[in-house]
VOBA-1610 file (N, C-alpha, C; in pm, whole numbers, padded with zeros to 5 digits, always signed):
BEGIN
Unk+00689+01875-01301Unk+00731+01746-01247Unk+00605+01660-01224Unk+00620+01485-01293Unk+00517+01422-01242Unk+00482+01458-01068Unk+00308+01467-01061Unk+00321+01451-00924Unk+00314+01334-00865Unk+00325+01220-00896Unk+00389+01103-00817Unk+00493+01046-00763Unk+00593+01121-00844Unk+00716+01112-00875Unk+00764+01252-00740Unk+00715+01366-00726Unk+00680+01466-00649Unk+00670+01431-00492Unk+00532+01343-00496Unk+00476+01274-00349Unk+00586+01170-00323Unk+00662+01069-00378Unk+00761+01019-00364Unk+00915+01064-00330Unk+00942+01154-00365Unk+01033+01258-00326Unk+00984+01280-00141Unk+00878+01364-00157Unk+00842+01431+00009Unk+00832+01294+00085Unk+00788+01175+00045Unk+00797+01049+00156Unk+00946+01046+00183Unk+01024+01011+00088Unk+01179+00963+00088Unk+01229+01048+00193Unk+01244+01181+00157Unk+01244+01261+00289Unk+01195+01281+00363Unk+01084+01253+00403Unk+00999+01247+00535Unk+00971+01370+00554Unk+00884+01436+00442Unk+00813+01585+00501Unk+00650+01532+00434Unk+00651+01460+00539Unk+00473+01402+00558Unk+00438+01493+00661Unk+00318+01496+00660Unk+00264+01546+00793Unk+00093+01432+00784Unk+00056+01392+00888Unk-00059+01327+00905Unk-00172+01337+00963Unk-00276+01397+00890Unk-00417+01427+01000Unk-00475+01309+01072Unk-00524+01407+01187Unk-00552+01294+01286Unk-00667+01192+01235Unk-00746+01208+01110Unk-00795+01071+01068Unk-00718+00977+01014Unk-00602+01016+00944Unk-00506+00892+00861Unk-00471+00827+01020Unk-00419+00948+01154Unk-00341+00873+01225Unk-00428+00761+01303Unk-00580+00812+01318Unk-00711+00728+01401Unk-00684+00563+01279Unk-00732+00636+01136Unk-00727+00458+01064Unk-00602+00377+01075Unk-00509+00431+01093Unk-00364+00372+01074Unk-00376+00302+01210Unk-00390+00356+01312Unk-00371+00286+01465Unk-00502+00160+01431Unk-00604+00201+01399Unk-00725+00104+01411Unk-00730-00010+01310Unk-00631+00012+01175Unk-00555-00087+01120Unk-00420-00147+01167Unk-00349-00121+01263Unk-00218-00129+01316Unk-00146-00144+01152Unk-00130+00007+01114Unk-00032+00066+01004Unk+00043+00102+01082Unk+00160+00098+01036Unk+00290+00253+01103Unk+00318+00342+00991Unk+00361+00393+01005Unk+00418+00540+00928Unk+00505+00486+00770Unk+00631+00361+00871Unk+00698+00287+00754Unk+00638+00233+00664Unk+00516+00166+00693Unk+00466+00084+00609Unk+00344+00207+00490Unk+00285+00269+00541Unk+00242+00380+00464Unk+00350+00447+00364Unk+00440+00483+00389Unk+00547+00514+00300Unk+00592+00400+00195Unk+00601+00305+00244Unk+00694+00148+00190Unk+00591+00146+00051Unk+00425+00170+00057Unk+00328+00134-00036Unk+00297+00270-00096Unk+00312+00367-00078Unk+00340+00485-00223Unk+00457+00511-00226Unk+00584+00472-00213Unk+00726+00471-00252Unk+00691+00342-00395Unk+00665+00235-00348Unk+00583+00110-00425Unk+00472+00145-00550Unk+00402+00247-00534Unk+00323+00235-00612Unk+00336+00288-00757Unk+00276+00176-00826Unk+00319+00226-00975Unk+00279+00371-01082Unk+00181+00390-00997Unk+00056+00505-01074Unk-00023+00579-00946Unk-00091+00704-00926Unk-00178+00787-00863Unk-00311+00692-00925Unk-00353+00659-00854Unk-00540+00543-00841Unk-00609+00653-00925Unk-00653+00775-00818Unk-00748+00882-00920Unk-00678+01025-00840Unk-00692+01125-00924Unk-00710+01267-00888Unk-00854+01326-00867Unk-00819+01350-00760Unk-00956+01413-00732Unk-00948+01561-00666Unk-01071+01614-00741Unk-01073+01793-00729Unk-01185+01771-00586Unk-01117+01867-00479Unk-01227+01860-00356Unk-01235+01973-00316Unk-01367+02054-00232Unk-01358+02219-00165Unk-01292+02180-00006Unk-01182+02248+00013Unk-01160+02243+00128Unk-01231+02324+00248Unk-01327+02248+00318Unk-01393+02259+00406Unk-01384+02409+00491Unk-01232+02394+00551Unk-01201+02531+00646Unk-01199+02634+00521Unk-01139+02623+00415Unk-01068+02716+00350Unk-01178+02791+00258Unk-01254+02673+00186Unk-01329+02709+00057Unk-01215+02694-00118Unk-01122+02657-00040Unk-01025+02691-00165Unk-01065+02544-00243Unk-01041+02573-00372Unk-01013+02382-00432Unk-00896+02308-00457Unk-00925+02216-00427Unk-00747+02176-00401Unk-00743+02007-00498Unk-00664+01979-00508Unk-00625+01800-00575Unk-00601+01741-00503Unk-00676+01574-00472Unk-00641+01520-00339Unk-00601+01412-00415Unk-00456+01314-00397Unk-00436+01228-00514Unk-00449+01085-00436Unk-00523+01031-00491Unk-00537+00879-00435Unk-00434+00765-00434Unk-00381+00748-00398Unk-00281+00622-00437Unk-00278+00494-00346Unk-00272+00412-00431Unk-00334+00261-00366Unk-00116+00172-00432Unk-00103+00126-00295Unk+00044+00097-00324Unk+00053-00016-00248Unk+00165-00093-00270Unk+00166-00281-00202Unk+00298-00256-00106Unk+00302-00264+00020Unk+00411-00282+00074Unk+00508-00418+00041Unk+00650-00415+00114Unk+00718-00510+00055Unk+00691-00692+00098Unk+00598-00709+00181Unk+00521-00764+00239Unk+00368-00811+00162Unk+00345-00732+00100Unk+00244-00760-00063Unk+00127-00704+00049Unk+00114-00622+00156Unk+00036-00554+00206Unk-00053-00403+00138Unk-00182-00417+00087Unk-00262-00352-00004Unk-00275-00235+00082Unk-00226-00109+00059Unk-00270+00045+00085Unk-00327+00124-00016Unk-00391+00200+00098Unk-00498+00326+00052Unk-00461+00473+00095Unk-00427+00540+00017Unk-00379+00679+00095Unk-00442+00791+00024Unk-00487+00846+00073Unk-00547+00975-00011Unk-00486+01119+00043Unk-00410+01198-00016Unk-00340+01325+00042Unk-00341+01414-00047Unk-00255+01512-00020Unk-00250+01624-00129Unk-00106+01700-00083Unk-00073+01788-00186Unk+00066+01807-00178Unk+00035+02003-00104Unk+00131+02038-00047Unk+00054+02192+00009Unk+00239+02240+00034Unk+00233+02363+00017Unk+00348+02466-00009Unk+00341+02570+00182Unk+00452+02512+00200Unk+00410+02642+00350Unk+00528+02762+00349Unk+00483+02852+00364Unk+00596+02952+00344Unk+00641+02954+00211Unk+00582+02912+00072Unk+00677+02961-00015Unk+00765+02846-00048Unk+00820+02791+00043Unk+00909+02708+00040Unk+00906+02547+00049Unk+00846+02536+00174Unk+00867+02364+00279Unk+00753+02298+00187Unk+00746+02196+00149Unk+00632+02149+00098Unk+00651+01994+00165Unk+00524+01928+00193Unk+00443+01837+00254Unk+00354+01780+00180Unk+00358+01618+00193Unk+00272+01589+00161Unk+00168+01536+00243Unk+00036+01566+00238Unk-00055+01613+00390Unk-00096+01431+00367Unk-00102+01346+00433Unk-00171+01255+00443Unk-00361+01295+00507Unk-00458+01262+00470Unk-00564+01276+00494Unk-00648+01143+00523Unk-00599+01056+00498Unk-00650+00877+00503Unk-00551+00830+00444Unk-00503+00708+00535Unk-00479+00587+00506Unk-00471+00497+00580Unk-00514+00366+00501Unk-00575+00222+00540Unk-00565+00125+00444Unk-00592+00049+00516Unk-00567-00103+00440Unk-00659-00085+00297Unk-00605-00138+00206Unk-00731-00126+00073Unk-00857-00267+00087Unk-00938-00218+00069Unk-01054-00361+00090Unk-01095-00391-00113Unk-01017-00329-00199Unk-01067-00373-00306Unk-00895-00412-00395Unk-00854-00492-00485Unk-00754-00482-00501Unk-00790-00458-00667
//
């Protein structure tokens, strides 16, 4: 399955989960949750894939960038990755998001 198409699915249903830096930029941009969703539900394409070492883990993981327009023509930045818990529940981890400063 595309994974955009994937990360769009887990928003629609709301199995986000948000680290406390997306939640620090989001408050310090006054984002909400809706509007983060509204602009990768919106977005046409994943910006870039990017391969990163996860810090705690050591494991390598895909963190997918996506830059999406709320319905409001409001420019987002979200960078997350998709993660499996139990086998089963899957999430898509928000790790940053904020206003985009480049369009």
């Amino acid at each position: 399955m595309d994974a955009l198409v994937r990360i769009k699915r887990l928003v629609v249903a709301r199995d986000v989960l948000f680290t406390e830096k997306a939640e620090s930029e989001m408050a310090s941009e006054s984002l909400t949750p809706e509007l983060v969703f509204e602009s990768i539900v919106n977005a046409p394409s994943i910006f870039k894939t990017l391969r990163s070492r996860n810090p705690r883990t050591g494991q390598v993981e895909k963190l997918y960038v996506i830059k999406g327009l709320t319905f409001d023509a409001l420019d987002i930045y979200t960078k997350g990755k998709i993660v499996t818990r139990k086998g089963v529940d899957v999430f898509y981890v928000l790790i940053s998001s904020k206003r985009s400063t480049d369009v």
